[in-house]
TORVOKE-213949 format. One record per residue (C-alpha): residue number from 1; residue in one letter; x, y, z. Coordinates in steps of 0.001 Angstrom, whole numbers, plus 500000, padded with zeros to 6 digits. Layout:
<sites>
<resi:NUM, resn:A, x:X, y:Y, z:Z>
...
</sites>
This chain:
<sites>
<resi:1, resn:X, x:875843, y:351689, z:865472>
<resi:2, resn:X, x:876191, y:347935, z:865270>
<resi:3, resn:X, x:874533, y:345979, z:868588>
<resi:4, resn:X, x:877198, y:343865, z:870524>
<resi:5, resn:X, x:876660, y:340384, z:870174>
<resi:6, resn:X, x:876167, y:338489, z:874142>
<resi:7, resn:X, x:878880, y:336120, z:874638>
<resi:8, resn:X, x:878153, y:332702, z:875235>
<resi:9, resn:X, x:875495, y:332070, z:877932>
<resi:10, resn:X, x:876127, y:329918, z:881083>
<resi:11, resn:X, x:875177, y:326096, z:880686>
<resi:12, resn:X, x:873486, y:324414, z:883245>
<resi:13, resn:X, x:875189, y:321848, z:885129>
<resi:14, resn:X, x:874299, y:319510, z:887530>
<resi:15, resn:X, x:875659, y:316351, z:889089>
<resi:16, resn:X, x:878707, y:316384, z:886253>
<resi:17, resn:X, x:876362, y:316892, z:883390>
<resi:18, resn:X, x:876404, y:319670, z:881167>
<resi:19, resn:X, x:873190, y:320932, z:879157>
<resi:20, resn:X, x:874281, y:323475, z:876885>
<resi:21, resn:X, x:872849, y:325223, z:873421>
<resi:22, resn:X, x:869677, y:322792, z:871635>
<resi:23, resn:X, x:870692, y:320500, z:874628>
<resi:24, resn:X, x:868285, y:321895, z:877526>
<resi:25, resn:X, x:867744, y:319989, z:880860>
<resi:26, resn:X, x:863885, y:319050, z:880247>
<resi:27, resn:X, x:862064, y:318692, z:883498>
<resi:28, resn:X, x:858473, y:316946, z:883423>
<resi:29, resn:X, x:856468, y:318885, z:885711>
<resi:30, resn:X, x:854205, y:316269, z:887091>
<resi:31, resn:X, x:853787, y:318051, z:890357>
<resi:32, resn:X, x:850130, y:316715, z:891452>
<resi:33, resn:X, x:848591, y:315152, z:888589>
<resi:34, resn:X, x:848892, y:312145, z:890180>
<resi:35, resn:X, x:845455, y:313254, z:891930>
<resi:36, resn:X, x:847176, y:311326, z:895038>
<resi:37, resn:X, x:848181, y:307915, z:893479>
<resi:38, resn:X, x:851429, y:306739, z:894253>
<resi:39, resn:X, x:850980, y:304141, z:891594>
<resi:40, resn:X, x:849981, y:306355, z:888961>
<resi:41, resn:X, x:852843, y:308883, z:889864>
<resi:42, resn:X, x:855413, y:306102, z:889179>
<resi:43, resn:X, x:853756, y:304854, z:886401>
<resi:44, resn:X, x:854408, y:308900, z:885143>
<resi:45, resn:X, x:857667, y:309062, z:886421>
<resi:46, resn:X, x:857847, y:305958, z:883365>
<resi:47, resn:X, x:856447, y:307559, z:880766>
<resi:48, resn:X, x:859169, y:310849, z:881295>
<resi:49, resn:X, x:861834, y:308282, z:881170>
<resi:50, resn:X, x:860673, y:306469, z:877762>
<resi:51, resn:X, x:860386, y:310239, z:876531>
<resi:52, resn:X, x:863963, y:311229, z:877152>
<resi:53, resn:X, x:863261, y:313571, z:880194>
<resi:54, resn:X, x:865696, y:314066, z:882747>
<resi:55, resn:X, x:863719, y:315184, z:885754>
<resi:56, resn:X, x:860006, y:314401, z:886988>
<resi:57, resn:X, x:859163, y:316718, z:889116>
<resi:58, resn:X, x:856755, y:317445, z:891791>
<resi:59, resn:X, x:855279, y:319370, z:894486>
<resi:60, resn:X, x:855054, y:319392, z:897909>
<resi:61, resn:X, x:853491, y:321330, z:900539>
<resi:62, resn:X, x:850674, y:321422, z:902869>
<resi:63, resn:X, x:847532, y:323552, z:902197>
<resi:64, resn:X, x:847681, y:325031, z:905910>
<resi:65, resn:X, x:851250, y:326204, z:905500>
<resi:66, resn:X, x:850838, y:327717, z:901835>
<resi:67, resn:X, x:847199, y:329710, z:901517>
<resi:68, resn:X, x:845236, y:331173, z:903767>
<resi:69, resn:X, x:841401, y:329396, z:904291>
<resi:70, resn:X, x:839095, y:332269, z:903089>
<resi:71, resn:X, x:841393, y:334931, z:901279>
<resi:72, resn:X, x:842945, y:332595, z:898784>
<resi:73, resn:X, x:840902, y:332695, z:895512>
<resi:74, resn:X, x:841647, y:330568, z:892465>
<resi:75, resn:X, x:843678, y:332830, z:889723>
<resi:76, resn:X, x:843657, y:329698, z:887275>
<resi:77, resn:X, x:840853, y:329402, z:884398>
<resi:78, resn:X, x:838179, y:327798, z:886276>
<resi:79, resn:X, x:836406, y:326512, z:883500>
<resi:80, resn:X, x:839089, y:324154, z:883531>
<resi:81, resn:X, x:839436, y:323916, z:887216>
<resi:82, resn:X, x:836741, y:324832, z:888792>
<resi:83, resn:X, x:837875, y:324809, z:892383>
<resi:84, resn:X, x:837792, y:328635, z:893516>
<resi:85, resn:X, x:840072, y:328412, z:896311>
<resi:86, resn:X, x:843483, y:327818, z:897076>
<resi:87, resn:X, x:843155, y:326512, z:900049>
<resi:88, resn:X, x:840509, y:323899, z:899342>
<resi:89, resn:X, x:842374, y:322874, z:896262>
<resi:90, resn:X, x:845635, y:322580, z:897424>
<resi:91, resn:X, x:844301, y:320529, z:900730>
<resi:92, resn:X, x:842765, y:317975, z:898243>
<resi:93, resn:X, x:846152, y:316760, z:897210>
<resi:94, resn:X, x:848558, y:317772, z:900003>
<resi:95, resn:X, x:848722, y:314081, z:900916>
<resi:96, resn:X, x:852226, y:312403, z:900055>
<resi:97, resn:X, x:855214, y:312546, z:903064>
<resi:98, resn:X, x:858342, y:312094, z:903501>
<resi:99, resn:X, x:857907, y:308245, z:902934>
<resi:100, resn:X, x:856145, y:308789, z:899849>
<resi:101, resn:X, x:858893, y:311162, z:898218>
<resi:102, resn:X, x:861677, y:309038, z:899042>
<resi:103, resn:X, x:859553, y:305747, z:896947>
<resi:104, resn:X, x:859432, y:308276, z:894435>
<resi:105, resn:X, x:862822, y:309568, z:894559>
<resi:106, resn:X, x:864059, y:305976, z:894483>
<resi:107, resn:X, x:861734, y:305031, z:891765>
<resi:108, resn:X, x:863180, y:308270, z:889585>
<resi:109, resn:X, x:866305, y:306905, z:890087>
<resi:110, resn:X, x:865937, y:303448, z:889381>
<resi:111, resn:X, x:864390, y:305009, z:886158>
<resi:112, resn:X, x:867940, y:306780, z:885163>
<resi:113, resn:X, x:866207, y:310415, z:885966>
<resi:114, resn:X, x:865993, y:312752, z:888458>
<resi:115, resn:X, x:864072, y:313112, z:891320>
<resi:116, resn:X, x:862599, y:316999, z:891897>
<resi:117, resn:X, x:859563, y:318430, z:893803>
<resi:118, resn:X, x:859272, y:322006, z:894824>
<resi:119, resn:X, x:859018, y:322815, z:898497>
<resi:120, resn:X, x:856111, y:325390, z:899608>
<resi:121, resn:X, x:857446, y:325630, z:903335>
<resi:122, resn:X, x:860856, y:325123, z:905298>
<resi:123, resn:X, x:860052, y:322007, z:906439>
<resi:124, resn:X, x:859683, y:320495, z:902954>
<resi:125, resn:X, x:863139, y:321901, z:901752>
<resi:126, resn:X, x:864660, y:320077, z:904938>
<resi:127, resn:X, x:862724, y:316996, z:903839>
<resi:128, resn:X, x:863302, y:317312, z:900468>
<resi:129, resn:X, x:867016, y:318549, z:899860>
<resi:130, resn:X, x:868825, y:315273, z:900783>
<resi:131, resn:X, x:866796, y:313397, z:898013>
<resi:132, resn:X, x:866996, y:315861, z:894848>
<resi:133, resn:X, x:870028, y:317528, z:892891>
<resi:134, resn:X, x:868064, y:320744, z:892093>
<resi:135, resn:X, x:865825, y:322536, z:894144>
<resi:136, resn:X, x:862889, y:324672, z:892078>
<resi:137, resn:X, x:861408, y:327681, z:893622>
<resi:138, resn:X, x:857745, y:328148, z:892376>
<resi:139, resn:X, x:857474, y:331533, z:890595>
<resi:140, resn:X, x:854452, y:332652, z:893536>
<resi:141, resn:X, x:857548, y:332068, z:896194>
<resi:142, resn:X, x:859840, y:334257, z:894345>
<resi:143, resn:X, x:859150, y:337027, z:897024>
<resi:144, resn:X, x:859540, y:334587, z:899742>
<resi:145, resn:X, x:862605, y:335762, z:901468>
<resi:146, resn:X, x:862604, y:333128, z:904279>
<resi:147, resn:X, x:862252, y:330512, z:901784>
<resi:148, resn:X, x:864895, y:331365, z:899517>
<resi:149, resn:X, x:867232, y:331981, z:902500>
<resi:150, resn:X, x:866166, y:328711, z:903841>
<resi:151, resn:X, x:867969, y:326964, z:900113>
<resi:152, resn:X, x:870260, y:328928, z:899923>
<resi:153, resn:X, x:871775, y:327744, z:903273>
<resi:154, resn:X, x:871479, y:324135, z:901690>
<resi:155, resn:X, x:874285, y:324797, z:899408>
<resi:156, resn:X, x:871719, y:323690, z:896412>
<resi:157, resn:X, x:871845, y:323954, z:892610>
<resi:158, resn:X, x:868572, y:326084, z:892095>
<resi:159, resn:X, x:866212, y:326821, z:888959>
<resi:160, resn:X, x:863987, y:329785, z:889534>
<resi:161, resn:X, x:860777, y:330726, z:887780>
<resi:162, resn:X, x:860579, y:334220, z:887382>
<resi:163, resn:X, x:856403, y:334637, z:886641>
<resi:164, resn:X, x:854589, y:337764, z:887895>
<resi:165, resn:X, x:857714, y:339284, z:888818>
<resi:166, resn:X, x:859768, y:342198, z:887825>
<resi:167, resn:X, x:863437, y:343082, z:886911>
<resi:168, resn:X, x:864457, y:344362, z:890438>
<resi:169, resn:X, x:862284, y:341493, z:892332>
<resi:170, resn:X, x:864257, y:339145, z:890310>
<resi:171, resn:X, x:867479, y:340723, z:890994>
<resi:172, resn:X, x:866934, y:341131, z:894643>
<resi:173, resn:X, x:865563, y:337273, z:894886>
<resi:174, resn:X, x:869000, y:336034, z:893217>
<resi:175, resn:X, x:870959, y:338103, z:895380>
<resi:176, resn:X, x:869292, y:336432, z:898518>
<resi:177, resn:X, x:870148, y:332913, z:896843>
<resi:178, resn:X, x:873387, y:333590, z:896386>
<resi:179, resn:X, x:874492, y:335353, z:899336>
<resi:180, resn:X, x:872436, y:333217, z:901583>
<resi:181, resn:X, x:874993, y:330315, z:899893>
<resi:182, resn:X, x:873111, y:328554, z:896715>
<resi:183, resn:X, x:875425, y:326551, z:894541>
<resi:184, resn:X, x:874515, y:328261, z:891239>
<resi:185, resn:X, x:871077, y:329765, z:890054>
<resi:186, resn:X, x:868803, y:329266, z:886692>
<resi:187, resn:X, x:866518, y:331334, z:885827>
<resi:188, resn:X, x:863203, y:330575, z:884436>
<resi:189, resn:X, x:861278, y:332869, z:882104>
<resi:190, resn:X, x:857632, y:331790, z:883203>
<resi:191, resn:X, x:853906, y:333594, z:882434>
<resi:192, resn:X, x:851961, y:332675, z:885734>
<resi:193, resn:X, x:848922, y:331937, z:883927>
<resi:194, resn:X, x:846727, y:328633, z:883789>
<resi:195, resn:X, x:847147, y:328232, z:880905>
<resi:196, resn:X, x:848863, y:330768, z:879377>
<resi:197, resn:X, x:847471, y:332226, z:876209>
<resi:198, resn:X, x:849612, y:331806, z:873053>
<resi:199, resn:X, x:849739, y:335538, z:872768>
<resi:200, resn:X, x:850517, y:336403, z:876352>
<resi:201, resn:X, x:853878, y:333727, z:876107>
<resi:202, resn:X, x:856131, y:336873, z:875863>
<resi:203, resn:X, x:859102, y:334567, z:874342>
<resi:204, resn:X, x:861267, y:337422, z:874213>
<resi:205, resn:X, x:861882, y:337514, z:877604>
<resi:206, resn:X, x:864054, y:334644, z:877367>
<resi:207, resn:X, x:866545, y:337181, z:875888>
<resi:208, resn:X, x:865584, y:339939, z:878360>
<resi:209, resn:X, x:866651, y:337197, z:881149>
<resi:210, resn:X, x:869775, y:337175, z:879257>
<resi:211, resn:X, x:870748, y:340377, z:878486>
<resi:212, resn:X, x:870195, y:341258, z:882437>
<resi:213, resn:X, x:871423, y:338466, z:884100>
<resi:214, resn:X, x:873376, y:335855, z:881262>
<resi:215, resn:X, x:876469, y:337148, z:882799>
<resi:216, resn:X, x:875719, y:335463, z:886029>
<resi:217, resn:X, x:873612, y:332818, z:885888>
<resi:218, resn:X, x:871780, y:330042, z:883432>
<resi:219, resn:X, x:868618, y:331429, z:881863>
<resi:220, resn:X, x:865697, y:328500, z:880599>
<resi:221, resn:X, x:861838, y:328571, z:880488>
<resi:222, resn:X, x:859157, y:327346, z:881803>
<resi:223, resn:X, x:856029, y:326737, z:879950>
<resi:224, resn:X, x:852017, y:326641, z:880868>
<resi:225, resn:X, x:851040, y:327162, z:877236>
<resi:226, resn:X, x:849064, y:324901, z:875914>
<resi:227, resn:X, x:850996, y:321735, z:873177>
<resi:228, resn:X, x:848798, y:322533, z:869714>
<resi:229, resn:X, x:846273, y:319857, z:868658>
<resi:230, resn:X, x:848943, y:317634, z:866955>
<resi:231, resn:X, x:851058, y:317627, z:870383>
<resi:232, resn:X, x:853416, y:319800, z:868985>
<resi:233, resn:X, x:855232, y:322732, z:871447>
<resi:234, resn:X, x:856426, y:325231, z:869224>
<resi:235, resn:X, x:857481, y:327842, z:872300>
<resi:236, resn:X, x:859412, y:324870, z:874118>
<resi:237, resn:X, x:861070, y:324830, z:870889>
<resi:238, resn:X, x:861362, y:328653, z:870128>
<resi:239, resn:X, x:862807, y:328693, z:873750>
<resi:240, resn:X, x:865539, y:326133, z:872729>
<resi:241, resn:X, x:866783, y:328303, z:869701>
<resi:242, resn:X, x:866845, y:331343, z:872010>
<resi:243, resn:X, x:869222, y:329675, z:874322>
<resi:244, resn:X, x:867354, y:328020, z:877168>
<resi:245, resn:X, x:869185, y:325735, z:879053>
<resi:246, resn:X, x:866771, y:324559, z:881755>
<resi:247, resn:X, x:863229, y:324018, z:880557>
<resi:248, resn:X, x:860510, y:323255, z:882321>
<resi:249, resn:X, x:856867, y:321686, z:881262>
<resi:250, resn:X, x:853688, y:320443, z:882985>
<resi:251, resn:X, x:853361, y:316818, z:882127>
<resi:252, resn:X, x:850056, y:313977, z:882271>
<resi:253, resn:X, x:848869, y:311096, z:881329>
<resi:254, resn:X, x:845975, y:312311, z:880273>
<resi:255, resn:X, x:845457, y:315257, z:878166>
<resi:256, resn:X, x:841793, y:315542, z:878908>
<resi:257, resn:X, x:842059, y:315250, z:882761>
<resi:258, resn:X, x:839791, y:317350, z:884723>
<resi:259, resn:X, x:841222, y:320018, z:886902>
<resi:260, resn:X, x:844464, y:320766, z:888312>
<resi:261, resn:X, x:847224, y:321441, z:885166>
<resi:262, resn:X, x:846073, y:318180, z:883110>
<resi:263, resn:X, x:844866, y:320874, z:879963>
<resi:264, resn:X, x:847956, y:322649, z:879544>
<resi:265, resn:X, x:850617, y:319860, z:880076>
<resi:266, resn:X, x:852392, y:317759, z:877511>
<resi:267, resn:X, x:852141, y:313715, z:877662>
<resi:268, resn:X, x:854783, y:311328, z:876733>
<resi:269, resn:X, x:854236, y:310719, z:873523>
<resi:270, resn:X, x:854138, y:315064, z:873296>
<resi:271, resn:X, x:858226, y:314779, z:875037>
<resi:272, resn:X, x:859136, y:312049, z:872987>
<resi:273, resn:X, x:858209, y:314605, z:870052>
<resi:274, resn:X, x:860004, y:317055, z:871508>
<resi:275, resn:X, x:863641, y:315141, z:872368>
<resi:276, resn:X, x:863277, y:314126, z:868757>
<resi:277, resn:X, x:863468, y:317257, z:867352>
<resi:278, resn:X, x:865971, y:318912, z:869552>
<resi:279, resn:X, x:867930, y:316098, z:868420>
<resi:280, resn:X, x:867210, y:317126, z:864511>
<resi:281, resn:X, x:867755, y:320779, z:865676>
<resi:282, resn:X, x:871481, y:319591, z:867169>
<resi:283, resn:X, x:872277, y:317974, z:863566>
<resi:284, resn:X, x:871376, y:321019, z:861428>
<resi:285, resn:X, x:873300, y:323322, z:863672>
<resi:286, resn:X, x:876145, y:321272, z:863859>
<resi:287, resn:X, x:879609, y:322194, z:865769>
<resi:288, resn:X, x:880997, y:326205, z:865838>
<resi:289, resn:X, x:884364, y:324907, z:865062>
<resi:290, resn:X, x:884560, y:325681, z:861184>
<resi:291, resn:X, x:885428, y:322443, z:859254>
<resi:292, resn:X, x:885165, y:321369, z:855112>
<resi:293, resn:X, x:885505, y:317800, z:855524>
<resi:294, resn:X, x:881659, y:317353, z:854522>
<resi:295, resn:X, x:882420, y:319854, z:851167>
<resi:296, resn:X, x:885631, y:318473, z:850052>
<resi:297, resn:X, x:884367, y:317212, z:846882>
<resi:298, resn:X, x:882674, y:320830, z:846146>
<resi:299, resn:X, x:886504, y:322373, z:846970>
<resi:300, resn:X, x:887979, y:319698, z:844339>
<resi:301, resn:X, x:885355, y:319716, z:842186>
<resi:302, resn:X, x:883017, y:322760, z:841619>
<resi:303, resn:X, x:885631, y:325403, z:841996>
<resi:304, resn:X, x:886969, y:327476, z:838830>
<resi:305, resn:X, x:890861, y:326617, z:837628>
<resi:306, resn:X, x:893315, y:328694, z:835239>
<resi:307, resn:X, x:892252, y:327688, z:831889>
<resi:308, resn:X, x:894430, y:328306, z:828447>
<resi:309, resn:X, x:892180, y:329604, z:825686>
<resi:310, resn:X, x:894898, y:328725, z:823142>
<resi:311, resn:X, x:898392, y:327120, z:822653>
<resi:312, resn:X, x:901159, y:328741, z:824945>
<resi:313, resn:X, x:904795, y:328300, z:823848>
<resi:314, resn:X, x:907714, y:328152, z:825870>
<resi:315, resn:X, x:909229, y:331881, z:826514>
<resi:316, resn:X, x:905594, y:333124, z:826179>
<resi:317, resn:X, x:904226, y:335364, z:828802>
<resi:318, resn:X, x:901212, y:335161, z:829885>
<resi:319, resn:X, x:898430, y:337595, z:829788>
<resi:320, resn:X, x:894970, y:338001, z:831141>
<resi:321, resn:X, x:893720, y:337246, z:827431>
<resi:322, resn:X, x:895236, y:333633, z:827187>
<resi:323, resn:X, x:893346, y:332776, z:830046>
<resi:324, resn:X, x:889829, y:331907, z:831173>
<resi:325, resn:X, x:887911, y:330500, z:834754>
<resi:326, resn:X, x:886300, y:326987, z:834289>
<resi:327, resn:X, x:885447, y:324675, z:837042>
<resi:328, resn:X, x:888025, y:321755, z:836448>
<resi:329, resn:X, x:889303, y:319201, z:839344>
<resi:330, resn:X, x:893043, y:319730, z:838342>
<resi:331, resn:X, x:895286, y:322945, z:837700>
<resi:332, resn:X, x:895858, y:326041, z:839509>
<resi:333, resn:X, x:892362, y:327351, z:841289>
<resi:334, resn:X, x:891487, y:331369, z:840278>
<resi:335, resn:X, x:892137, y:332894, z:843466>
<resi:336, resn:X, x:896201, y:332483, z:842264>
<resi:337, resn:X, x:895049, y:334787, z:838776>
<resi:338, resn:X, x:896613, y:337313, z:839515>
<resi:339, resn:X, x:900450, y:335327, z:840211>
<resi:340, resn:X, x:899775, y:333615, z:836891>
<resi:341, resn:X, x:899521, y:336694, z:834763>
<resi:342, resn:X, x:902861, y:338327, z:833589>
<resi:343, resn:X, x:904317, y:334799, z:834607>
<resi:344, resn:X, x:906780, y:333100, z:831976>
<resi:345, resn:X, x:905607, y:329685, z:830170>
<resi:346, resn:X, x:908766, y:327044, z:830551>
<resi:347, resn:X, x:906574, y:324122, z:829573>
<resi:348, resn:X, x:904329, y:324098, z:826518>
<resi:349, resn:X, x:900753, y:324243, z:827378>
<resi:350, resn:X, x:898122, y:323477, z:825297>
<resi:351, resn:X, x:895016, y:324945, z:824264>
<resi:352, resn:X, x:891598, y:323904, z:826954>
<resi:353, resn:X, x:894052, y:322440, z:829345>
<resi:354, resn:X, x:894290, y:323905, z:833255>
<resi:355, resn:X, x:897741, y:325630, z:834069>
<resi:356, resn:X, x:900233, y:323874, z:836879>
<resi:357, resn:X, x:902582, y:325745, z:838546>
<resi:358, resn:X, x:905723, y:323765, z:837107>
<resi:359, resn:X, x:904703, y:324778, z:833591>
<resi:360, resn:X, x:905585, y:328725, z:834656>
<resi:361, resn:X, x:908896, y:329969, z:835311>
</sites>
């Protein structure tokens, strides 16, 4: 039996844009590669613009209020970051406030992009929601039932990542947005690994995401795989063709930073890539309306006519023999053979020369 094909999936929309099929909202996940530089995070917030991002985003909590001191061990690749607990990294860079965000936020803006950071407590969403038009909950807070409620209640367009969670989690944690009072909801596919092995990317999920929950909410992606050696990101793309409309990236200035998420992220030149060819992707796929405009000299030109194969008098009738199907730009196209045959000739037509319609009676 013949699978049913999904109906169109929900765009995401925010703040009167739409970002629909090839067309994803791309948000540069700075979050604290900044190493605690408001200079250098501006100077980031930059480099996403040039690129053709529309959100830098970043993150903001306090190591006391998000991991416990002694019983919070590292579950990144510590050959890459070698810090082994949560709790001491997360208290090296816990150092922006609200003073801070808001020079960023303005600084976003001023840039023509959006302003995001993800809040790890209830105090940052209350700091934080006045000053962003999407509020991200971190894949580790999924769970977090206060927290959600807590956005909910702010009325907020959210995106969700969905790593190291289940089908019913997921279900249950968009039921609390939504009832709780959340604007709309995206979903995130997301592996909540550091980084995330090539072959542990589970891309398919996107369309598991889909098929459980397109009918209600925006599904996107969001990525800790590692760009190839040229800078390319062939699952931000593969996401794109599978329908994301919210994606989601890790993103320095400096590839081969030390610690935190500088070895999986992308860089600008890495988005810039990226726009481009969602923008090449957009031209090849073109519009679903069906149009012919672009093969109009194919229909005219390349398509077979009613030819006579010899001299047909008036008062003759016309048979399948006294014809034959040559591509010509004039006469009477094949698909009408079968109204020409048995038709009567009331204007002489001569031998190699394409039937019209006023030459048969």
């Amino acid at each position: 039996m013949r699978k049913k094909i999904m109906p169109d999936l929900f765009d995401f929309e925010v703040n009167g844009r739409v970002f629909g099929y090839l067309n994803p909202y791309l948000i540069a996940e700075i979050g604290v590669n900044h190493e605690g530089s408001l200079e250098r995070a501006k100077q980031m917030i930059d480099q996403v613009a040039r690129a053709g991002g529309h959100a830098a985003k970043f993150q903001t909590y306090k190591a006391a209020t998000l991991a416990a001191k002694t019983t919070s061990p590292a579950y990144w690749d510590q050959t890459k970051e070698a810090t082994s607990s949560q709790y001491e990294l997360f208290q090296r860079w816990d150092n922006f406030g609200p003073a801070e965000y808001a020079e960023l936020a303005a600084h976003c803006e001023s840039q023509g992009i959006d302003f995001l950071s993800t809040p790890f407590d209830l105090d940052a969403v209350d700091m934080l929601t006045p000053l962003m038009p999407v509020t991200k909950v971190a894949s580790a807070d999924l769970t977090n039932i206060p927290l959600l409620r807590k956005i909910g209640a702010t009325g907020a367009t959210v995106v969700m990542s969905c790593g190291a969670s289940d089908l019913a989690e997921i279900a249950r944690s968009l039921d609390v947005l939504l009832t709780a009072g959340a604007k709309s909801v995206t979903l995130l596919h997301c592996i909540l690994n550091y980084p995330t092995p090539r072959e542990h990317a589970q891309l398919a999920q996107i369309k598991v995401l889909q098929e459980q929950f397109g009918s209600r909410v925006a599904i996107g992606y969001s990525d800790h795989v590692r760009p190839e050696d040229d800078g390319a990101l062939p699952t931000l793309e593969i996401a794109s063709l599978f329908g994301a409309r919210v994606i989601e990236k890790h993103f320095t200035d400096n590839k081969q930073g030390v610690g935190n998420d500088h070895y999986h992220a992308m860089d600008e030149s890495d988005l810039r890539a990226f726009v481009d060819k969602l923008a090449l992707y957009r031209t090849l796929y073109g519009k679903r309306e069906h149009s012919l405009d672009a093969q109009s000299a194919a229909i005219n030109n390349a398509r077979r006519r009613v030819i006579a194969v010899r001299d047909l008098p008036v008062g003759h009738t016309v048979t399948a023999d006294d014809l034959i199907a040559l591509r010509s730009n004039i006469g009477i196209e094949i698909a009408s053979w079968d109204q020409v045959v048995g038709r009567t000739v009331i204007a002489a037509i001569e031998a190699d020369m394409p039937l019209e319609w006023h030459q048969l009676g």
